[in-house]
C-alpha positions as CSV (number, residue, x, y, z in Angstrom):
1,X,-130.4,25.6,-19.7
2,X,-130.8,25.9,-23.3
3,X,-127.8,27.4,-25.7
4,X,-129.1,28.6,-28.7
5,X,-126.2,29.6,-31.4
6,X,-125.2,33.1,-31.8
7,X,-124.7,33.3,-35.0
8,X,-124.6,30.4,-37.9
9,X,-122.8,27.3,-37.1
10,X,-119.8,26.6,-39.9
11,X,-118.8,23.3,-41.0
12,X,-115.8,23.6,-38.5
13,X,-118.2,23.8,-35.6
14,X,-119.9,20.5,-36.8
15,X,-116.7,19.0,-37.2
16,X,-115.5,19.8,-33.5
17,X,-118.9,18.7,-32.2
18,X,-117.8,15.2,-33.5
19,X,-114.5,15.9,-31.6
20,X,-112.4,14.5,-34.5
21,X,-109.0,13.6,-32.3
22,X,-111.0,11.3,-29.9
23,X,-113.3,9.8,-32.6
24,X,-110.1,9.1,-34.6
25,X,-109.0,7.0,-32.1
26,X,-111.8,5.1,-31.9
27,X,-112.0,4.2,-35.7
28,X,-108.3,3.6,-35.8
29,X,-108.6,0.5,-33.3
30,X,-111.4,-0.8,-34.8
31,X,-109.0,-1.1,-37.4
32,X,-106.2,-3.0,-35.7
33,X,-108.9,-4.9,-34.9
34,X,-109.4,-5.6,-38.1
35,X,-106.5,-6.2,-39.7
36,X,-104.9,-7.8,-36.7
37,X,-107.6,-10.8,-37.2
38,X,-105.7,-11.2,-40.6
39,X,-109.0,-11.3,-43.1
40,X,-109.0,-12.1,-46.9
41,X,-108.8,-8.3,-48.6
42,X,-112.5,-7.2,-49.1
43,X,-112.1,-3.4,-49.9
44,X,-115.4,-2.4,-50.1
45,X,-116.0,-4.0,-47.0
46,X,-113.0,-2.5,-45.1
47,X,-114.4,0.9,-46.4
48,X,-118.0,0.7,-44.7
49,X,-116.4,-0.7,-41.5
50,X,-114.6,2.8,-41.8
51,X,-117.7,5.1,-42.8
52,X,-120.1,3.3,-40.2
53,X,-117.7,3.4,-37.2
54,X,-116.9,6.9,-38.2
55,X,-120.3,7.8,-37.9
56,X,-120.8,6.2,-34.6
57,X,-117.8,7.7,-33.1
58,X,-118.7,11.2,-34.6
59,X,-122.0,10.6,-33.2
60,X,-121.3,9.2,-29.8
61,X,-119.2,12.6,-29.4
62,X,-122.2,15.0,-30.8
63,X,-124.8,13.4,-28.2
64,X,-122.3,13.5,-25.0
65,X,-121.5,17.1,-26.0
66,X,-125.3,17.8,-26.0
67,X,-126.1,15.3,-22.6
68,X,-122.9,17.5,-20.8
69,X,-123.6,21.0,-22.8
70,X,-124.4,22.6,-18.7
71,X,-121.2,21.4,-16.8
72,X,-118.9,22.1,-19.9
73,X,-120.1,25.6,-20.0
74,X,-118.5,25.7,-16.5
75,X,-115.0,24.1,-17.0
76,X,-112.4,26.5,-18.2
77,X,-110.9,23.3,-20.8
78,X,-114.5,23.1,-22.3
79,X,-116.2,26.3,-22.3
80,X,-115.7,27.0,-25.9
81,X,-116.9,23.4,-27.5
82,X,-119.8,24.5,-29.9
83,X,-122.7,24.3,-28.0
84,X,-121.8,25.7,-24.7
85,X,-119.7,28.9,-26.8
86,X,-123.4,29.2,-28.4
87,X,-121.9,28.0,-32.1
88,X,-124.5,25.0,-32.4
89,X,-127.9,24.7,-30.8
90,X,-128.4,21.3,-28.4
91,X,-131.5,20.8,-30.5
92,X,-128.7,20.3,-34.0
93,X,-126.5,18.4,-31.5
94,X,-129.0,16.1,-30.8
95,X,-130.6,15.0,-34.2
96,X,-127.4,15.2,-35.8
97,X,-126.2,12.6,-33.0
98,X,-128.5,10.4,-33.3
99,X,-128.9,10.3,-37.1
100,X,-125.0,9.7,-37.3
101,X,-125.7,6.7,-34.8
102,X,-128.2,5.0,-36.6
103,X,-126.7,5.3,-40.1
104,X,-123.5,4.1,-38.4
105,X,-125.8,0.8,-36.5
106,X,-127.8,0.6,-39.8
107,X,-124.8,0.1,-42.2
108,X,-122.9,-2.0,-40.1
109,X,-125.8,-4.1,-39.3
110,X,-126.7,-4.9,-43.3
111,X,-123.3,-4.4,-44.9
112,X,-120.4,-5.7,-42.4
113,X,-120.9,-7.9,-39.8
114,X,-124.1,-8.4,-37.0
115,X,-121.4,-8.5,-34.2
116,X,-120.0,-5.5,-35.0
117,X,-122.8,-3.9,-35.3
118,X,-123.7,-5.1,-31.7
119,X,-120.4,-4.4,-30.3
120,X,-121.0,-0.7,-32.1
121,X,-124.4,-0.7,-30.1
122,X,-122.7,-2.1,-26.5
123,X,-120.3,1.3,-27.3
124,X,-123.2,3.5,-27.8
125,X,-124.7,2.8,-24.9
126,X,-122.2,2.1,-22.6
127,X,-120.8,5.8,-23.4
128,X,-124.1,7.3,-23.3
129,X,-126.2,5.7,-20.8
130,X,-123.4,4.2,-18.3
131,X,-120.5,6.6,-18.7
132,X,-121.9,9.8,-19.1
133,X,-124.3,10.2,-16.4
134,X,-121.8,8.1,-13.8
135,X,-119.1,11.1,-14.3
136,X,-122.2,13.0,-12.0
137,X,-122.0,10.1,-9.3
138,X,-119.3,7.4,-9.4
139,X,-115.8,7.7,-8.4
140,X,-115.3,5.2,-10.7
141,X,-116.4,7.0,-13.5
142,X,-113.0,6.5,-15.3
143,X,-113.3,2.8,-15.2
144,X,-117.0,2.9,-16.7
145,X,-115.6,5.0,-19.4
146,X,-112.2,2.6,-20.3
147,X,-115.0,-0.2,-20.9
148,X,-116.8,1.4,-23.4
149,X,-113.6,3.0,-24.8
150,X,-112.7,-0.7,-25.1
151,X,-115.1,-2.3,-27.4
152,X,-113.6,-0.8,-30.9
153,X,-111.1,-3.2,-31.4
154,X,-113.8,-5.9,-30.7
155,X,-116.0,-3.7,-33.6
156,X,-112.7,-4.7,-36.1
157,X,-111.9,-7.9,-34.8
158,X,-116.0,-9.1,-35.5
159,X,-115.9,-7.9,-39.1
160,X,-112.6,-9.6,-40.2
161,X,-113.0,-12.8,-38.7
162,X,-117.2,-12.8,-37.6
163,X,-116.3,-13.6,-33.9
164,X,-114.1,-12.9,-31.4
165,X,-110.6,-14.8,-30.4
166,X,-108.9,-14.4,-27.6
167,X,-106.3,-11.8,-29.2
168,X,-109.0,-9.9,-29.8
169,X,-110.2,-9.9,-26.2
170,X,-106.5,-9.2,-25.6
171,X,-107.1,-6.0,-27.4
172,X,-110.0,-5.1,-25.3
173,X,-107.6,-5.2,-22.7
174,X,-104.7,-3.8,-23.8
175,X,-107.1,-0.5,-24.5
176,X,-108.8,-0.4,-21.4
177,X,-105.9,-0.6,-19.0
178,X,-104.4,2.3,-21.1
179,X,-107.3,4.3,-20.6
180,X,-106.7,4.5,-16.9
181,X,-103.4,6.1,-16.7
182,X,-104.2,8.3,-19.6
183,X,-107.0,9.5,-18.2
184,X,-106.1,9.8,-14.5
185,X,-103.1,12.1,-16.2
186,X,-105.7,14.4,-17.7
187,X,-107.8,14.3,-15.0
188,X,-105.0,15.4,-12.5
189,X,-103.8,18.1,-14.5
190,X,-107.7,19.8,-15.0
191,X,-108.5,18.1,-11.7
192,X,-110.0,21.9,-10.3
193,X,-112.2,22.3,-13.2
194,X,-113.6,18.9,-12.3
195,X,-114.4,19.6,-8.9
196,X,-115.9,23.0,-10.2
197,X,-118.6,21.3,-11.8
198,X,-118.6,18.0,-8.2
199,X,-117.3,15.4,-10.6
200,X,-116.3,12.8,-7.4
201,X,-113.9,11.1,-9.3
202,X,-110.5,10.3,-7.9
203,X,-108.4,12.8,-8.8
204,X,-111.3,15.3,-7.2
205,X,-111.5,13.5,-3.9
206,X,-107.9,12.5,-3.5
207,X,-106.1,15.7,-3.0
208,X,-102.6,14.9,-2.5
209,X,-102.8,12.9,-5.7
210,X,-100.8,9.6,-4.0
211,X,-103.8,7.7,-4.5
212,X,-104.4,8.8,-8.3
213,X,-100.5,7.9,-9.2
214,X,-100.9,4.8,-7.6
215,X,-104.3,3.6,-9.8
216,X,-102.2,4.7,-12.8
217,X,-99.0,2.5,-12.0
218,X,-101.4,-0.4,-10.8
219,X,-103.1,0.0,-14.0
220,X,-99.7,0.3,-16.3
221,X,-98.5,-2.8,-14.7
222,X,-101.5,-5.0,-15.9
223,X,-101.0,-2.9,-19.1
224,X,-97.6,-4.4,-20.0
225,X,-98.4,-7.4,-18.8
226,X,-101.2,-8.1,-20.9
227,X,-99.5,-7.0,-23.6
228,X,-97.1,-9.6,-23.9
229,X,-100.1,-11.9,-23.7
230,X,-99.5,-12.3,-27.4
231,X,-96.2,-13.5,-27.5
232,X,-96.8,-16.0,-24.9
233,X,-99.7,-17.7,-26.5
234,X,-98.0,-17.6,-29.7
235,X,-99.9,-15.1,-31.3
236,X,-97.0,-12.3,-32.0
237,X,-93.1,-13.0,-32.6
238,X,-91.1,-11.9,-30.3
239,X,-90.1,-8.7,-32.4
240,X,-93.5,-7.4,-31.4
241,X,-92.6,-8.4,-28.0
242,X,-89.4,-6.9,-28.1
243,X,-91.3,-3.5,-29.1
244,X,-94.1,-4.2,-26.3
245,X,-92.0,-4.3,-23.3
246,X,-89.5,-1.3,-24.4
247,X,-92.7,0.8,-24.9
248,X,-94.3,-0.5,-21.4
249,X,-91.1,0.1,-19.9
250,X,-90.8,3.9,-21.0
251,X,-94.5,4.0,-19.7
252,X,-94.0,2.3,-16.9
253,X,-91.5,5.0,-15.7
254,X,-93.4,7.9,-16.3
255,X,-96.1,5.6,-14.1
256,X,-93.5,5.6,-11.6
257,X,-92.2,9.2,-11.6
258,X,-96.0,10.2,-11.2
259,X,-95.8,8.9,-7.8
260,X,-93.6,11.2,-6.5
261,X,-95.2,14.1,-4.4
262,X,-92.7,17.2,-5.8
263,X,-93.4,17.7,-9.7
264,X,-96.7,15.8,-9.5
265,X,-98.1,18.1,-12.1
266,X,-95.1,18.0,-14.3
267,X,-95.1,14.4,-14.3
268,X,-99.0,14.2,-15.1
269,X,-98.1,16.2,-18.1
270,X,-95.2,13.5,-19.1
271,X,-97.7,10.4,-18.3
272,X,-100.4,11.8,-20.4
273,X,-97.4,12.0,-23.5
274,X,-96.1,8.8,-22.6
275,X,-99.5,7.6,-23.0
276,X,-100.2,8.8,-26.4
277,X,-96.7,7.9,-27.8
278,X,-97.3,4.4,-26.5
279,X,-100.3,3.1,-27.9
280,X,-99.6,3.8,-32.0
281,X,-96.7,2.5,-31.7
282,X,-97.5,-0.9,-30.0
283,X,-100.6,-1.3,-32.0
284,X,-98.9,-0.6,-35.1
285,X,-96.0,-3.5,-34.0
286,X,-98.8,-6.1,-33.4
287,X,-100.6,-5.5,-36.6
288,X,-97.2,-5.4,-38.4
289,X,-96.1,-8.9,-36.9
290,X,-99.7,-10.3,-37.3
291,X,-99.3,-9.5,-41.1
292,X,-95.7,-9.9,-41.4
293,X,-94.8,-12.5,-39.3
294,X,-96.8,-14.4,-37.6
């Protein structure tokens, strides 16, 4: 199926088609990467590690809109994303995708740091040609995807220090055990659209949901755990610690509470804010004690 635009796209339409809110994420680890591998200041530098993983997170989003155009014209959460509401044709979706990609690969590649550039690559790819299609035939779709949603803070840690520590493979962590509960929270709460289009992840094939809020608290756990990581290996002060296990712990309970048959919905909701209040704010404590204090 082809969706050809109805009328002329705006430059709101090819600002949603980079989904803005997701990409920001992206670029905004790759900058505690950064900074949280304590570089000398290089300003022009910091600013085309911005620009280029901008454009590869912008362009990442354009190309899986185009790849998924079909099933998110039948979900009721994605219906009206540009292409499938007929605002952008898949043939713009695609060229701008890819030409967004390469400038992002391009400039990273000449003007930052080879490493990052390759780690920008292993996202590209990983999202595109692992995560995307695996949503059509692996239950562990959400997994796939919390690998390549990983790599960004590997992106920033490359171009500050031109390899990676272990802090910054703490990172990876720290952002792919969030992933799970965030996502098996969203997934859960749109779980029916899902199985409208036969996405067999878990919240699809496990009905009662006892299964999907046990993966999340599983997942939590190792969360907080790895996040104190720093403190033991003497990479953080125990300020950032301090921060680290008050926001697991408030996590941890909505983790908890998920499990609970009665409200199971409710608590989805609550998991998936609990999510997105804790990661800024123990992100921002590490790179504040990296700078600060440690």
């Amino acid at each position: 199926m082809t969706t050809l635009p109805a009328s002329r796209a705006t430059v709101r339409d090819y600002l949603e088609l980079t989904k803005p809110r997701l990409s920001l994420l992206s670029v905004m680890t790759t900058m505690v990467g950064y900074f949280s591998a304590r570089p000398p200041s290089q300003p022009v530098k910091l600013l085309l590690l911005f620009l280029g993983t901008s454009l590869a997170a912008g362009g990442v989003a354009a190309l899986n809109q185009w790849l998924e155009h079909e099933t998110d014209a039948r979900m009721r959460r994605t219906a009206n994303r540009p292409i499938p509401a007929g605002k952008i044709a898949t043939g713009s979706a695609f060229v701008l995708g890819w030409l967004m990609c390469i400038a992002a690969l391009f400039l990273l590649f000449a003007k930052v740091d080879r490493l990052a550039a390759m780690f920008t690559l292993l996202t590209i790819t990983s999202y595109l040609a692992w995560y995307t299609p695996a949503k059509r035939w692996s239950m562990w779709s959400t997994e796939i995807g919390a690998i390549a949603g990983a790599f960004p803070p590997l992106i920033g840690w490359s171009a500050g220090e031109g390899t990676v520590t272990s802090l910054g493979w703490i990172l990876f962590a720290i952002l792919f055990f969030w992933q799970i509960p965030h996502f098996m929270a969203v997934a859960w709460t749109y779980r029916r659209d899902y199985s409208a289009v036969d996405f067999p992840m878990l919240p699809v094939r496990d009905e009662s949901g006892g299964k999907v809020a046990l993966w999340s608290l599983v997942n939590t756990i190792a969360l907080v755990v790895v996040s104190l990581l720093p403190v033991a290996l003497g990479q953080a002060t125990k300020l950032y610690g301090l921060v680290a296990l008050l926001g697991g712990g408030g996590f941890l309970w909505r983790a908890i509470v998920f499990l609970h048959p009665a409200g199971r919905d409710v608590a989805a909701r609550r998991l998936f804010f609990a999510s997105i209040l804790y990661l800024p704010v123990v992100l921002s404590a590490l790179v504040a004690d990296r700078l600060l204090f440690a």
